[in-house]
N, C-alpha and C positions, 0 to 999 in steps of 0.2 A: 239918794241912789246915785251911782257916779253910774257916769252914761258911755257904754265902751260900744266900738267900732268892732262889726265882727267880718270877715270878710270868710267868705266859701265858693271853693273852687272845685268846679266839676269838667269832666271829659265831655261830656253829651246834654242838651235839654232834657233834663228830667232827672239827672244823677244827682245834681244838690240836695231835689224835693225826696229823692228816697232815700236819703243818706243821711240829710240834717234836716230837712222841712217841719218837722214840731217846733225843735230848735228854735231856727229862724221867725217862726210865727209867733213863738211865746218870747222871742229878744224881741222883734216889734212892736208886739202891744205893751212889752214893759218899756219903750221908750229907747232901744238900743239903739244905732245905726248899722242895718245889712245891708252889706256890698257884697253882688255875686257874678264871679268871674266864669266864663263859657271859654271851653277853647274851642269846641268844633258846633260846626250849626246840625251834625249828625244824619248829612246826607245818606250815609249806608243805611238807614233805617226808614227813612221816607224824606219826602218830599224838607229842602231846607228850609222853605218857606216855610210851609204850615208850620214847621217845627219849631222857625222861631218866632213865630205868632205867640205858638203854645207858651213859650217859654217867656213873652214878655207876659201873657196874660198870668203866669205863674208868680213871676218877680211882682205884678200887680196885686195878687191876691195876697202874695208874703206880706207886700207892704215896704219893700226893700228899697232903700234910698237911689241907689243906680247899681245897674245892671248892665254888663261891659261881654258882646259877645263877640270873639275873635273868631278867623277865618283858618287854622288848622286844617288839615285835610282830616276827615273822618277813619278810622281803623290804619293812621297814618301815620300818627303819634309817639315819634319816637326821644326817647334824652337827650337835650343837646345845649348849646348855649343861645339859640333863640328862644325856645321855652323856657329854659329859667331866665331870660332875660325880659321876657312879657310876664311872668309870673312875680319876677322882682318889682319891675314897673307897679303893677296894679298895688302889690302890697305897699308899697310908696308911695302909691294915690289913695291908700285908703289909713294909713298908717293901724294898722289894725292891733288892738287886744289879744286875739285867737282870729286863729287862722281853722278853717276846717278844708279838709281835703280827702283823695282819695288813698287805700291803704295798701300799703306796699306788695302785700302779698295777694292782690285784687286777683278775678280768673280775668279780666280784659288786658290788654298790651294798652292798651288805650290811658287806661284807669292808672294803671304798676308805673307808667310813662311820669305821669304826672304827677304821682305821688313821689316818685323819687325827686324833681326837678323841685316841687314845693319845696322838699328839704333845704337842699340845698338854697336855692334863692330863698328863705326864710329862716337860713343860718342866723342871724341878727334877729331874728324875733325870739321872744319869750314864750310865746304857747301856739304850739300845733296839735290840734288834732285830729285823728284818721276814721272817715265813717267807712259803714258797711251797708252793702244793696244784699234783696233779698236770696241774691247768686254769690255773694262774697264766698269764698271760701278760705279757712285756715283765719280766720277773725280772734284777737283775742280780747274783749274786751278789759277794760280794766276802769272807765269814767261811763257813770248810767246819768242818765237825765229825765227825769221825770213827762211826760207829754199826754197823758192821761186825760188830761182839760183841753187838748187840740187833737186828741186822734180821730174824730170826726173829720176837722179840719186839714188834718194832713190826708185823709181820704180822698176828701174834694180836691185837694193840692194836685194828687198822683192823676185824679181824673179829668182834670183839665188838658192831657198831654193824650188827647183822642186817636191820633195816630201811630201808639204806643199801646193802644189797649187790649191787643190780642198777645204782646209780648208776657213771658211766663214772670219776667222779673217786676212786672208791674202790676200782675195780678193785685185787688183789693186784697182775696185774702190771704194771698203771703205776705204783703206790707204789715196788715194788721197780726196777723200771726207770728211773723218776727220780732214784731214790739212787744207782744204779749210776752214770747218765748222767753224775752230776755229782762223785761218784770219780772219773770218769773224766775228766772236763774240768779236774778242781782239780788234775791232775795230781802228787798227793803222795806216794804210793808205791804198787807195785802188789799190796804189802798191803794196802793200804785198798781197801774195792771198793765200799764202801756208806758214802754221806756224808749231811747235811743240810747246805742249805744256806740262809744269809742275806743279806740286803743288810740295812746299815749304817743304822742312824736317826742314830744318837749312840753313842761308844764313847769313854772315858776312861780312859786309867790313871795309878796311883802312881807315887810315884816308883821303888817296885821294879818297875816294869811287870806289877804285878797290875791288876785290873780296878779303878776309883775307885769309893768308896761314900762316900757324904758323909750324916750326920746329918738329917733333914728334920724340919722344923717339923710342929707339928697344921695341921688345917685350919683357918679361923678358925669360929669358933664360929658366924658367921652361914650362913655354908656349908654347914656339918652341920644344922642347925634346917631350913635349904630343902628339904633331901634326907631329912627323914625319914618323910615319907607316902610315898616313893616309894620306898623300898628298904624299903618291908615286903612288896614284890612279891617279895624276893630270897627263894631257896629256899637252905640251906648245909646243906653235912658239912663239919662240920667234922673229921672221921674217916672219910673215905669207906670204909673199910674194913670199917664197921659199916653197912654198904648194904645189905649182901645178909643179913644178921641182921636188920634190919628190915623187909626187905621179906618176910623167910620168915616172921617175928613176924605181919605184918599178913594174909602170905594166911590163917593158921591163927585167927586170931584176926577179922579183918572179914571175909573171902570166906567161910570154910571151906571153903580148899582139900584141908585136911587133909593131902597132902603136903607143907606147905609149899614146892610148888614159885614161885618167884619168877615167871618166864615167866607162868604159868598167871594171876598177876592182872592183870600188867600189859598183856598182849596180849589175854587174851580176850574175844572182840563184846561177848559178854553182859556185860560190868565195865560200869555206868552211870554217867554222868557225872560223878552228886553225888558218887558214891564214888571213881571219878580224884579231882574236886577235894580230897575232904576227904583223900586219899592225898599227894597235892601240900601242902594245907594241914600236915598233921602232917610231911611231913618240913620243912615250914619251921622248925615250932615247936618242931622235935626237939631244939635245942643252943642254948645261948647260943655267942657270941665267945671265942677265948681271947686273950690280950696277945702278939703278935711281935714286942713293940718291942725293937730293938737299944741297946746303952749308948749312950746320948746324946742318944739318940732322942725325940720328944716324942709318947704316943702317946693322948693326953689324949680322942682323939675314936672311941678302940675303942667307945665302951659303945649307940654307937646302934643296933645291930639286936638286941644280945642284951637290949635293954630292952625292943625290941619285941617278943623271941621270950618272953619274962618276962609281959608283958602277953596276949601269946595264949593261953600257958597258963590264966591266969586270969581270961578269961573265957568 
């Protein structure tokens, strides 16, 4: 099995898990590497804390190699040459196979924002493509994917995002009833009962009719120097998996939760501000970069945030 790099880029905590999260569950346990990119921490909808709690506990549960959440303003999101130039960045850090993202004709400004910008900064890539939330409208799909064996799992995915659970788009059963609908319209077997689906950005293959990956260049050196005051907004696990070990580390150690219950820091009224921020701040500083360059690859432009997670430390 040749082992591809998949990277998925959402507007909000929770829009990857209801757009690709079968996906991404069924590339993990086949061995793939998921990287997935946040632009906003989704303050308009609650609290940014809890939210990106939720969201590392979600990239925990994917299984997803690292997890990069940027500081965007939330319903703020507009086209420009800073978003596709963090958008280019990540695709650079993760040199990716398939790109997934959001779809052009999305009903959010948020969503249409960065599905345009992926285009563009993923001009040089071979495959993009575009998911749908259960409010998408004007979708057309044209790539189904079988999830039938994780629609359980992608259940439990959506229900980890507890601060989101009165919202209509995250309803259980229009997640599952979306997926059904469109098993049922891809007309593949009536085995398959639960699909994801996409419309098409870009889609290339081999000659043996595998998916085409092609070597990419760094970015030029001027491009990275633009972007470096500005991606020290970026929060990462690079392990999301040690999420919930730090966040138990920190209620016993800064709250004195003394159970270490995670929940207990990150929701409770009484958490004060400084302490959310400096909670936010340390998981920024938590990890350097690791290198995902593939043979041939150029990946000469990894080192700018782990040098800025290097200088936080020290000072």
């Amino acid at each position: 099995m040749i082992q591809m790099n998949i990277l998925a880029i959402g507007a909000h905590p929770d829009d990857i898990e209801l757009g690709c999260g079968g996906t991404l569950l069924k590339a993990a346990k086949n061995g793939h590497n998921v990287f997935m990119y946040v632009v906003t921490k989704g303050e308009k909808s609650g609290d940014p804390v809890q939210r990106s709690k939720e969201l590392f506990e979600s990239a925990r549960y994917i299984k997803a190699r690292t997890l990069w959440l940027d500081n965007f303003g939330d319903a703020e999101v507009t086209t420009g040459s800073k978003l596709v130039s963090h958008i280019e960045y990540f695709i650079h850090r993760t040199h990716p196979d398939i790109i997934f993202s959001h779809a052009t004709s999305d009903y959010h400004h948020d969503h249409r924002a960065i599905a345009e910008c992926t285009i563009e900064a993923g001009r040089n890539n071979q495959n993009i493509l575009a998911y749908e939330m259960p409010v998408t409208e004007n979708f057309t799909p044209a790539v189904f994917y079988d999830i039938t064996d994780v629609i359980d799992e992608k259940l439990k995915l959506i229900e980890l995002f507890v601060s989101q659970r009165n919202k209509v788009f995250a309803r259980i059963e229009a997640v599952r009833g979306m997926a059904a609908y469109r098993a049922l319209q891809s007309r593949l077997n009536t085995s398959i009962t639960h699909v994801e689906s996409f419309e098409v950005i870009k889609l290339c293959f081999a000659s043996d009719f595998t998916l085409l990956s092609l070597p990419q260049k760094a970015l030029p050196k001027g491009a990275i120097d633009s972007m470096k005051d500005s991606l020290n907004d970026v929060i990462e696990f690079e392990n999301p998996a040690q999420a919930g070990e730090f966040f138990e580390s920190w209620n016993k150690n800064r709250v004195g939760a003394g159970s270490g219950s995670i929940a207990t820091t990150l929701i409770d009224s009484e958490v004060t501000e400084d302490i959310r921020d400096s909670m936010l701040h340390a998981i920024q500083s938590k990890s350097g970069l690791k290198d995902f360059k593939k043979d041939g690859a150029d990946n000469s432009n990894q080192q700018v945030i782990s040098n800025q997670s290097m200088n936080s430390k020290e000072s």
